[in-house]
GUGU-172643 format. One record per residue (C-alpha): residue number from 1; z, x, y. Coordinates in steps of 0.02 Angstrom, whole numbers. Layout:
GUGU-172643
[ronu NUM,[Z,X,Y]]
...
This chain:
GUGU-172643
[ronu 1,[0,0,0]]
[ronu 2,[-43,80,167]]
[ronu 3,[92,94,300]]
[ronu 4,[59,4,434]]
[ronu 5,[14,98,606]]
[ronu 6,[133,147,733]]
[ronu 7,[109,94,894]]
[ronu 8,[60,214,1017]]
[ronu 9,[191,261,1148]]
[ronu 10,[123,307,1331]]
[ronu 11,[215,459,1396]]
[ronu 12,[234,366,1579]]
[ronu 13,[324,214,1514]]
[ronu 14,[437,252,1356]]
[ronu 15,[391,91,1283]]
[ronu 16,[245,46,1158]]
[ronu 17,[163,-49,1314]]
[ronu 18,[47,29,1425]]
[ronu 19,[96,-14,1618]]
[ronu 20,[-33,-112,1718]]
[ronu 21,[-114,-1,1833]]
[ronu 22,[-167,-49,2009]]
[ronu 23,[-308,57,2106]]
[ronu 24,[-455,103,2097]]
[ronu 25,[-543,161,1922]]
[ronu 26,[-531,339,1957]]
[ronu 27,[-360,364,1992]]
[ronu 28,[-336,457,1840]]
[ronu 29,[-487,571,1899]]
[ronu 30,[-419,655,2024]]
[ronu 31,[-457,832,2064]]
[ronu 32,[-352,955,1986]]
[ronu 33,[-198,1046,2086]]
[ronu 34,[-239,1200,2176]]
[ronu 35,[-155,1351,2041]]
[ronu 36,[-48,1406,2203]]
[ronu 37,[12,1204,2232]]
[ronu 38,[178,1149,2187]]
[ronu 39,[196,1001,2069]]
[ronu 40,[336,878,2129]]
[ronu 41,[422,729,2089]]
[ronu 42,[505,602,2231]]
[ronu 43,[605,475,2159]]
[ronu 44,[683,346,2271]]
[ronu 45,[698,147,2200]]
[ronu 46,[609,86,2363]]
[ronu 47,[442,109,2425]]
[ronu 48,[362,136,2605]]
[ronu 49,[313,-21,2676]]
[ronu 50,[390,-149,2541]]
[ronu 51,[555,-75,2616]]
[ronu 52,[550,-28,2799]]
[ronu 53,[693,80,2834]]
[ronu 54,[718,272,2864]]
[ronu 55,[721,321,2678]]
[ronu 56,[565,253,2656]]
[ronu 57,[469,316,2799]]
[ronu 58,[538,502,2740]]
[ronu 59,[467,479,2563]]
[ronu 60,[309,404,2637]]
[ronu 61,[275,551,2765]]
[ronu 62,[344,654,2643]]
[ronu 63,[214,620,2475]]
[ronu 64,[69,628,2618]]
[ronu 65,[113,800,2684]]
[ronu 66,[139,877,2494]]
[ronu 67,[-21,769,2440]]
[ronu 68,[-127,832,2602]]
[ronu 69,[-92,1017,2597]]
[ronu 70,[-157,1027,2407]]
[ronu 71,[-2,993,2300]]
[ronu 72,[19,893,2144]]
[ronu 73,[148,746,2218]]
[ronu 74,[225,615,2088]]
[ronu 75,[301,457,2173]]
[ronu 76,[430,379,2056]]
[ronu 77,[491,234,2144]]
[ronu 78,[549,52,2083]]
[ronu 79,[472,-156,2084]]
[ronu 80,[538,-325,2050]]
[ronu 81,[360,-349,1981]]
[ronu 82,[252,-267,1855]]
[ronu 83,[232,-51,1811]]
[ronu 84,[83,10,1886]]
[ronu 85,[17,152,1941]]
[ronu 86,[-121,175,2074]]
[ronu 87,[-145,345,2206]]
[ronu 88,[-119,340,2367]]
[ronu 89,[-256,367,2508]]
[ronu 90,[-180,546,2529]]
[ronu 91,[-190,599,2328]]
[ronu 92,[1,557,2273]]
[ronu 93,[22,478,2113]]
[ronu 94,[143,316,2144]]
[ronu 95,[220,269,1986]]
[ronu 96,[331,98,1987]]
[ronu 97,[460,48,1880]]
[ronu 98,[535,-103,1856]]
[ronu 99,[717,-95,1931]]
[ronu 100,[862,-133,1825]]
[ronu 101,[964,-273,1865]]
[ronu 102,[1073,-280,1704]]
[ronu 103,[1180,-194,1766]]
[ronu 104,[1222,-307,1904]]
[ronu 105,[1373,-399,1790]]
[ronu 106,[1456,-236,1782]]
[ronu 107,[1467,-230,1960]]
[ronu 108,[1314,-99,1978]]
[ronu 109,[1188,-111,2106]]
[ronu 110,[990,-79,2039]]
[ronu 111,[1003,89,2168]]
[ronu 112,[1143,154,2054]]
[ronu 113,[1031,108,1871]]
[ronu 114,[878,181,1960]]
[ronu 115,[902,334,1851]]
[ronu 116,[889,229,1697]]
[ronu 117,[711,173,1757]]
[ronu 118,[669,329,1826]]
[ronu 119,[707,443,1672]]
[ronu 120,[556,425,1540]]
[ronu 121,[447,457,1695]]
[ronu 122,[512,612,1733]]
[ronu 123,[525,634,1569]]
[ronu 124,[335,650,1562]]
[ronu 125,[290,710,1733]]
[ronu 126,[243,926,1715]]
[ronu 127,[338,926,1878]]
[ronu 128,[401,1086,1927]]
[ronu 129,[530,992,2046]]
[ronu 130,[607,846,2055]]
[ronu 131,[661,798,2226]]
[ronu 132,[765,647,2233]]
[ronu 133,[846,554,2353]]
[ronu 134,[979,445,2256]]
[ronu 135,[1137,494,2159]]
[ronu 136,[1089,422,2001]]
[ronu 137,[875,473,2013]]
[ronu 138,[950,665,2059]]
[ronu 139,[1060,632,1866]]
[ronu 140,[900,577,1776]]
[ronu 141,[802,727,1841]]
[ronu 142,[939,862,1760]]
[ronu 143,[957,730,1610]]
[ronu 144,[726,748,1598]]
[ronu 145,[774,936,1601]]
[ronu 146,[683,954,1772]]
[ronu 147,[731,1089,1903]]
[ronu 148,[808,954,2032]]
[ronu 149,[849,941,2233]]
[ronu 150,[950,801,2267]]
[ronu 151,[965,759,2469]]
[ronu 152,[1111,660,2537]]
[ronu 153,[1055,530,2637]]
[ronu 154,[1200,488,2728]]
[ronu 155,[1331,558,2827]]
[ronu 156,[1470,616,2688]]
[ronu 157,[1617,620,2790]]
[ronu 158,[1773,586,2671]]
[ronu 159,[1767,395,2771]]
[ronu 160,[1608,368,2709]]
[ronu 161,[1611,398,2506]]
[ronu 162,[1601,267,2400]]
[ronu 163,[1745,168,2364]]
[ronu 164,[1724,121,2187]]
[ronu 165,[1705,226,2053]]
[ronu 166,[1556,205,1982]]
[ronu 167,[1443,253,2140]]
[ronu 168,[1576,402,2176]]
[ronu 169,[1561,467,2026]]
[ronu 170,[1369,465,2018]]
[ronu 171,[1356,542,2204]]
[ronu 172,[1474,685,2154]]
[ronu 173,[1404,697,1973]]
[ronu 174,[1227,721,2086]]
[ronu 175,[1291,838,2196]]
[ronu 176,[1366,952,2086]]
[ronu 177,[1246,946,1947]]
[ronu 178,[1072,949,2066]]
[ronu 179,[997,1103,2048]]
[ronu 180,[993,1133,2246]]
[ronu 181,[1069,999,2367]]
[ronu 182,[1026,951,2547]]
[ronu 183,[1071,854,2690]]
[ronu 184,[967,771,2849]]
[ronu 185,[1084,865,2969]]
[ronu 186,[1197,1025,3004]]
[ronu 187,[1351,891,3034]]
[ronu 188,[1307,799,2886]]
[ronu 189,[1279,972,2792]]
[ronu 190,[1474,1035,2859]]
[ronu 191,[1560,866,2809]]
[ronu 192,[1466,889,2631]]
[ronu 193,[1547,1068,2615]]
[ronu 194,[1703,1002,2680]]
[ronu 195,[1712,861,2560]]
[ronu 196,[1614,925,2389]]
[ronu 197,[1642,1129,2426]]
[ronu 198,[1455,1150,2384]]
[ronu 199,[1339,1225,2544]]
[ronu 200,[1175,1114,2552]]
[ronu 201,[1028,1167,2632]]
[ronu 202,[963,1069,2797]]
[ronu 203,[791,984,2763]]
[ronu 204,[764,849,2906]]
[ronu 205,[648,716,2903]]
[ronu 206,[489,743,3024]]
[ronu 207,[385,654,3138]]
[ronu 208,[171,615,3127]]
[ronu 209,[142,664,3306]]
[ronu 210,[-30,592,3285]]
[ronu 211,[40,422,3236]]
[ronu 212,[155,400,3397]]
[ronu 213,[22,466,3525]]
[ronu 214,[129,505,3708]]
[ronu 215,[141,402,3872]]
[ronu 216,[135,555,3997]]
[ronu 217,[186,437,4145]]
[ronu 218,[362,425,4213]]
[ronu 219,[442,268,4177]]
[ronu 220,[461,176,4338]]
[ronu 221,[498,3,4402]]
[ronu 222,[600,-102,4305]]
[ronu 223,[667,-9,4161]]
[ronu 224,[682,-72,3982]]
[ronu 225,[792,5,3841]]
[ronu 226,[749,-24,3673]]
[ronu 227,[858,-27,3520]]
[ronu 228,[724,12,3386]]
[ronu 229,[865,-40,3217]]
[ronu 230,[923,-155,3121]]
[ronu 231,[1045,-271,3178]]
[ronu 232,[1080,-342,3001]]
[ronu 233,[1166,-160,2969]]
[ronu 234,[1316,-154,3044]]
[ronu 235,[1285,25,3040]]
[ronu 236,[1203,17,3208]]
[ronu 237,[1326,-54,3289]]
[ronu 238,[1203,-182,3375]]
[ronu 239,[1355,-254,3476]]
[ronu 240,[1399,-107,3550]]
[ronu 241,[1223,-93,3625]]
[ronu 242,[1239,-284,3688]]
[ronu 243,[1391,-230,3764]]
[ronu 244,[1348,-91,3837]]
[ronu 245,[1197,-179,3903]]
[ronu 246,[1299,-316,4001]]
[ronu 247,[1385,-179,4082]]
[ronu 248,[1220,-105,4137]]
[ronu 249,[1140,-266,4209]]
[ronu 250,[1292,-253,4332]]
[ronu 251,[1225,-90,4394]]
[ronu 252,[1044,-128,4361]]
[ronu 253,[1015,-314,4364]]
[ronu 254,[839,-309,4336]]
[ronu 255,[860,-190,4159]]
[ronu 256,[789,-284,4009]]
[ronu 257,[839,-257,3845]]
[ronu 258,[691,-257,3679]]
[ronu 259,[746,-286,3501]]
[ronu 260,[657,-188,3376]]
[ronu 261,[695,-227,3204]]
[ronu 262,[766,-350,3083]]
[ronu 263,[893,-475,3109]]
[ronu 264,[966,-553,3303]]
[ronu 265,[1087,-540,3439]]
[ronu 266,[1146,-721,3387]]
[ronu 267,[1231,-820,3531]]
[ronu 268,[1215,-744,3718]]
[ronu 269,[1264,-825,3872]]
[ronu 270,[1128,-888,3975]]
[ronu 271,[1110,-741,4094]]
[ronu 272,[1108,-602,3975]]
[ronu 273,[998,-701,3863]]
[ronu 274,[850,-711,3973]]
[ronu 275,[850,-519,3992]]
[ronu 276,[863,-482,3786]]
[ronu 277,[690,-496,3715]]
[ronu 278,[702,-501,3518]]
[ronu 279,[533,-425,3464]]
[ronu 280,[564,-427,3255]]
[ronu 281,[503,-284,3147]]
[ronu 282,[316,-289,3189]]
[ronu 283,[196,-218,3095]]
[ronu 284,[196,-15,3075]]
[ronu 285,[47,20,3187]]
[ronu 286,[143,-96,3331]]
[ronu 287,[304,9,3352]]
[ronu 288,[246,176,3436]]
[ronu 289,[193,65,3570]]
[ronu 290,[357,-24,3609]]
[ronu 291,[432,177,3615]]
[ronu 292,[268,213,3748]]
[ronu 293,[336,36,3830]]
[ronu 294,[504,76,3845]]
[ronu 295,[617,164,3982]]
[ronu 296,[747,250,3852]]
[ronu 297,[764,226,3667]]
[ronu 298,[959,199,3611]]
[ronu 299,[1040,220,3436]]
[ronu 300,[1224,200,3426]]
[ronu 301,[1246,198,3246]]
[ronu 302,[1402,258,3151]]
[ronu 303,[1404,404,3040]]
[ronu 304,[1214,406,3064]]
[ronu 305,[1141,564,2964]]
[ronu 306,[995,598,3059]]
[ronu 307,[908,472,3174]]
[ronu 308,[733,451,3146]]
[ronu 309,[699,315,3300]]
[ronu 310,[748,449,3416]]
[ronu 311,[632,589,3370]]
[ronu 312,[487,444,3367]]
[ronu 313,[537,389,3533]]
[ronu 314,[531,566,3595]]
[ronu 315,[359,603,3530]]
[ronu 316,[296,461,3616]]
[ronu 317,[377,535,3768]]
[ronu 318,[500,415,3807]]
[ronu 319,[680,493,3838]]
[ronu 320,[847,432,3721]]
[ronu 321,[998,408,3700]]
[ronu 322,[1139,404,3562]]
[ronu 323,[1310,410,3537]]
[ronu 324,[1416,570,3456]]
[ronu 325,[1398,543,3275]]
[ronu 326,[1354,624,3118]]
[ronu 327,[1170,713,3165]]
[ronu 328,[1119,617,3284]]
[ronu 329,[1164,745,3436]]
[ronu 330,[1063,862,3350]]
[ronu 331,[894,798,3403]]
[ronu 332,[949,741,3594]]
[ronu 333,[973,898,3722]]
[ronu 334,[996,869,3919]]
[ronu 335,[805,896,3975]]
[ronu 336,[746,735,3852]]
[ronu 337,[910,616,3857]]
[ronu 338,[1104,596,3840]]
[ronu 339,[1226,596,3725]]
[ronu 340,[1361,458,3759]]
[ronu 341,[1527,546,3774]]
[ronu 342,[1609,454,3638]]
[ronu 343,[1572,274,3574]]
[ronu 344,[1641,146,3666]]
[ronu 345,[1503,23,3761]]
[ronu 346,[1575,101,3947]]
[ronu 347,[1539,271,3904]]
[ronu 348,[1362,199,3838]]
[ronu 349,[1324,107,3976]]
[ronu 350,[1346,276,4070]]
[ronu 351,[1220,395,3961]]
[ronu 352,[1094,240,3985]]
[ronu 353,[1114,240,4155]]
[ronu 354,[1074,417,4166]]
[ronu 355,[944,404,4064]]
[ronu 356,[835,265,4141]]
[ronu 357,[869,399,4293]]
[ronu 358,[797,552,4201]]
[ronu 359,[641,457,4131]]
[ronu 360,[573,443,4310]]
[ronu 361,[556,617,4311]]
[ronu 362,[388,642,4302]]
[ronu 363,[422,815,4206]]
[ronu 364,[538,709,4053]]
[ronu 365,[393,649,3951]]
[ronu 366,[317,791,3939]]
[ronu 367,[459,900,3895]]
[ronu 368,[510,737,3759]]
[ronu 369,[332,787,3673]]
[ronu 370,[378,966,3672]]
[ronu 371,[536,934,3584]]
[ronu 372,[481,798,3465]]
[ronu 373,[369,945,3391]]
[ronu 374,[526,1027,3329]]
[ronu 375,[511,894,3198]]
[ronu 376,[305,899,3166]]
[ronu 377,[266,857,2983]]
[ronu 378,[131,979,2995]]
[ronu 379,[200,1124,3081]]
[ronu 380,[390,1134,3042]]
[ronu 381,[480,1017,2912]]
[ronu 382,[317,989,2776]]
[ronu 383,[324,1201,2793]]
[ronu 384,[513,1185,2782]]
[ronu 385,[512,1070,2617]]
[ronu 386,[370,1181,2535]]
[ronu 387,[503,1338,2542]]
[ronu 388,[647,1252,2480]]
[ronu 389,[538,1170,2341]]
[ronu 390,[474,1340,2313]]
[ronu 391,[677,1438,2294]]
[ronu 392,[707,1286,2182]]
[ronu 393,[553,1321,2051]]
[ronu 394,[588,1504,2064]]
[ronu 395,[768,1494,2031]]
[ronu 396,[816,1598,2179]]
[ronu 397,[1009,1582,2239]]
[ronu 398,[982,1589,2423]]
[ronu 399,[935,1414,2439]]
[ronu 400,[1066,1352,2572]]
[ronu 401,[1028,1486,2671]]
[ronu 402,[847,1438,2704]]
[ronu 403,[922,1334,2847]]
């Protein structure tokens, strides 16, 4: 009697299905990698636009770059629908996974199973590095038996670990088992040492100057702030910014106030309401021309790692300011905005009052282009990536000190 046939399992999936594949039909036909080209992984559980937050536009920016300059990029991110597989316009192979939810009546969010999802394809990837930007995506990478950089994404101050143990135990696990380990900001790299006792290198995220194109002209006439965040995160601290805004219309009655991003104010009174224009997420291509629109840009978030709005708002030449937490400081010097001097709404109110005063300097856009460029894709942190990417695959020790 002959045995019957085992079904074929496809390296990718880990199951005897083949995943649906989206794309054109020669995806799979791609040219092959330059020999010098790294070949990476970058596992997050959300993709650029699906999700629309600062994660996601790093791993987004971040595929293109690697794909564009000739290396062999892997996407391994997650979908409530079917696996596929497709490349993107740039060369990256995206490959989604279906999220796991079981784990949802243990109290476990799908970030924190991502690994489970994410494992047989790293499994099969011939990546050289894994870069991922999860706790539990950084465990499956050392579990696939891939060289792995795992970067915090948030501001590790002892405040902001986890509470329960499951995700503490996975972001510590991550940390200390990663091959290499980074962080979005020098402050968020000290409170990592402080907390964990391991030195991560710095890898920011960057900036497409060409995408944010500059308004050279000072901003004159009535000004406008704009909070470009989420107010459903009460991360960002949106009342704060209303508050500090009322203050401001008492110095500046004719100041008007735009709303980029999800969520509301809710209820205003009548006065401050007709000078608070919510303007919603918009599409991608829509948003560097609120920042060319605007007077000042403001973030006031809490235990904010980086601050992406604020380096888009400068390459678009439009001055910023932010309040004294985690990296945000970092990015702002005197020349292109101000840094509130600690967060309360009165000292807020002051650095955008200052502000609305330096962007009618007709030198401040100008010198807001010159130090958006700090954080060019192209010309500093793609380069920067490539280098740590490279002391990972080459097992050399001097990692952290690359920044």
């Amino acid at each position: 009697m002959r045995r019957p046939r085992r079904a074929r399992v496809h390296p990718s999936c880990g199951t005897g299905r083949r995943p649906h594949r989206s794309g054109h039909h020669g995806a799979r036909l791609a040219p092959p990698p330059d020999p010098a080209s790294v070949r990476i992984a970058l596992v997050h559980p959300y993709p650029w636009p699906e999700v629309r937050r600062g994660a996601e536009r790093y791993l987004e920016d971040l595929s293109a770059y690697l794909a564009g300059h000739g290396h062999e990029v892997t996407v391994v991110t997650g979908t409530h629908g079917r696996p596929t597989e497709e490349r993107t316009a740039s060369g990256a192979l995206v490959v989604r996974r279906r999220l796991v939810r079981r784990g949802e009546r243990f109290g476990l969010s799908e970030v924190e199973t991502f690994g489970v999802a994410a494992l047989a394809p790293l499994r099969a990837t011939g990546a050289d590095v894994v870069h991922a930007l999860v706790p539990s995506a950084a465990l499956a990478g050392r579990l696939a038996g891939r060289r792995t950089l795992y970067t915090v994404l948030g501001h590790p101050s002892p405040e902001q670990l986890p509470e329960r143990v499951v995700p503490r135990r996975l972001l510590l696990g991550a940390v200390r088992r990663a091959t290499a380990v980074a962080t979005l900001s020098r402050a968020s790299a000290e409170a990592l040492e402080a907390v964990v006792g391991r030195r991560p290198v710095v890898l920011t995220p960057g900036v497409r100057l060409e995408q944010f194109p500059p308004e050279l002209a000072p901003r004159t006439g009535p000004p406008t702030v704009l909070l470009s965040a989420s107010l459903k995160d009460p991360r960002k601290r949106g009342p704060l910014v209303l508050d500090a805004f009322a203050r401001l219309r008492r110095r500046r009655p004719d100041v008007r106030l735009v709303l980029s991003g999800e969520g509301g104010p809710g209820a205003l009174d009548g006065d401050l309401a007709s000078a608070v224009e919510v303007a919603g997420t918009g599409s991608p291509e829509e948003v560097p021309g609120r920042y060319r629109a605007a007077t000042v840009t403001v973030l006031a978030s809490a235990h904010e790692a980086f601050g992406l709005a604020l380096v888009e708002s400068l390459a678009s030449g439009t001055p910023v300011v932010c309040t004294p937490d985690g990296g945000m400081p970092e990015i702002v010097d005197p020349t292109v905005g101000t840094v509130a001097r600690h967060s309360s709404a009165e000292a807020l109110c002051d650095a955008l009052d200052d502000a609305i005063d330096l962007a009618a300097d007709p030198a401040t856009p100008a010198r807001c282009v010159e130090r958006a460029r700090r954080w060019d894709w192209g010309t500093a942190v793609g380069p920067a990536h490539v280098e740590v990417y490279e002391a990972v695959r080459t097992g050399r020790r001097e990692i952290a000190a690359l920044s």
